[in-house]
C-alpha positions in Angstrom: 77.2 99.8 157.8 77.4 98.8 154.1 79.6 101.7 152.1 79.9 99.9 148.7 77.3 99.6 145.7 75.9 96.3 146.0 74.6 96.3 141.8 77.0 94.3 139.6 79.6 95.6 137.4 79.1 95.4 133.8 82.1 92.9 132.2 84.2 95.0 130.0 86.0 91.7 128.6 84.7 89.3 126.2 83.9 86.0 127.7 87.3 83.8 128.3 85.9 81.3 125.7 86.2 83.8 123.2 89.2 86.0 122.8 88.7 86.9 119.6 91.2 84.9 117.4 90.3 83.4 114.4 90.2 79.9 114.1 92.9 78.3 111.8 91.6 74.9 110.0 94.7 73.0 109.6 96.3 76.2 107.8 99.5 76.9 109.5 101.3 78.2 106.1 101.0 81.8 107.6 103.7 81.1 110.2 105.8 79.5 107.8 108.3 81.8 106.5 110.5 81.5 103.3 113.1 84.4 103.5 114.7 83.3 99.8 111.5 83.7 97.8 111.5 87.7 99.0 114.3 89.1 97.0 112.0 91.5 95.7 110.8 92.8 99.3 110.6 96.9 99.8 109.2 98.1 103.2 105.9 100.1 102.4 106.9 102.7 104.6 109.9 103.6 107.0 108.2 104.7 109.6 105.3 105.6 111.0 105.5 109.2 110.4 106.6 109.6 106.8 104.3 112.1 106.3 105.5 114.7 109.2 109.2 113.9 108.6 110.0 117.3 107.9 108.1 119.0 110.0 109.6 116.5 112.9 113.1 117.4 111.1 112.0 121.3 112.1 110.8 120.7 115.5 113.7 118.5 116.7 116.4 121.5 115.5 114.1 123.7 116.8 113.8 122.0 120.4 117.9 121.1 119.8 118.4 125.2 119.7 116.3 126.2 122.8 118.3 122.8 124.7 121.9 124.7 123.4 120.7 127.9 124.6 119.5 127.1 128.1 122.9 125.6 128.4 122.2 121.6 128.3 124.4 120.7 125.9 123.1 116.8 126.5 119.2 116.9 125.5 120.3 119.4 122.8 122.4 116.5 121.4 119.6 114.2 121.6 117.6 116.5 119.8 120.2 116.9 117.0 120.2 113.4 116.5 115.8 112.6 116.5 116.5 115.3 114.0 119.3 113.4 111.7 117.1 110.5 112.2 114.0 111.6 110.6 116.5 113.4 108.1 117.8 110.1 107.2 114.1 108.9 106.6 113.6 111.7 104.2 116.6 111.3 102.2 115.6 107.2 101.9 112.1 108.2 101.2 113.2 110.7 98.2 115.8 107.7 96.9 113.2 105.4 97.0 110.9 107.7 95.1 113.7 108.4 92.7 114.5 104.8 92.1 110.8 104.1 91.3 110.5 106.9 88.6 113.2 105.2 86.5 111.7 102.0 87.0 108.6 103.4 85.9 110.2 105.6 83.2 112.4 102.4 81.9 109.4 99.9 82.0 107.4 102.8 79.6 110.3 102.9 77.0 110.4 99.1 77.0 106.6 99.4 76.0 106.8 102.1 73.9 109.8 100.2 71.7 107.3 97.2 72.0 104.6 99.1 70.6 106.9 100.5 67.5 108.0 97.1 66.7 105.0 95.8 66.2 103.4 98.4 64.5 106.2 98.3 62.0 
């Protein structure tokens, strides 16, 4: 007695010819780093949540307090320090925002004193 389906399973994977890379035409330059040319390099964002960092800030005290309570005074430290973590992430978030605004505000006086100059 046959117990299996004898129709053929549909192939979830591309064919093995294909895998979906590009093909590169003799330019490797991508792979080719140059660390001294990036003195100007910021990270676009410090982590993936950015976004939720306080309310992740919240939940880890929050979880950190229920952990203290019920007596694990392990997890609760854990907690605590997801918590500083994502604490740290907002404090570098607000320095780097900071840090922008007097680049911003410096780069419009030097325009501004440009603009008087030649006006004058």
């Amino acid at each position: 007695m046959n117990n299996y389906k004898s129709h053929h399973k549909r192939n979830r994977f591309r064919h093995n010819g294909d895998r979906g890379f590009k093909k590169r035409n003799g330019d490797s330059s991508k792979f080719v780093s140059d660390f001294s040319s990036n003195s100007n390099y910021y990270r676009k964002s410090t982590s993936r949540n950015n976004h939720n960092a306080s309310k992740l800030v919240e939940k880890y005290n929050n979880l950190a307090r229920e952990a203290l309570s019920n007596g694990d005074k392990i997890l609760s430290e854990n907690y605590f320090q997801h918590a500083d973590h994502f604490a740290r992430i907002l404090s570098e978030k607000e320095n780097f925002k900071i840090a922008k605004e007097k680049e911003n505000n410096k780069q419009n006086i030097e325009l501004e004193s440009e603009k008087i100059e030649v006006s004058s």
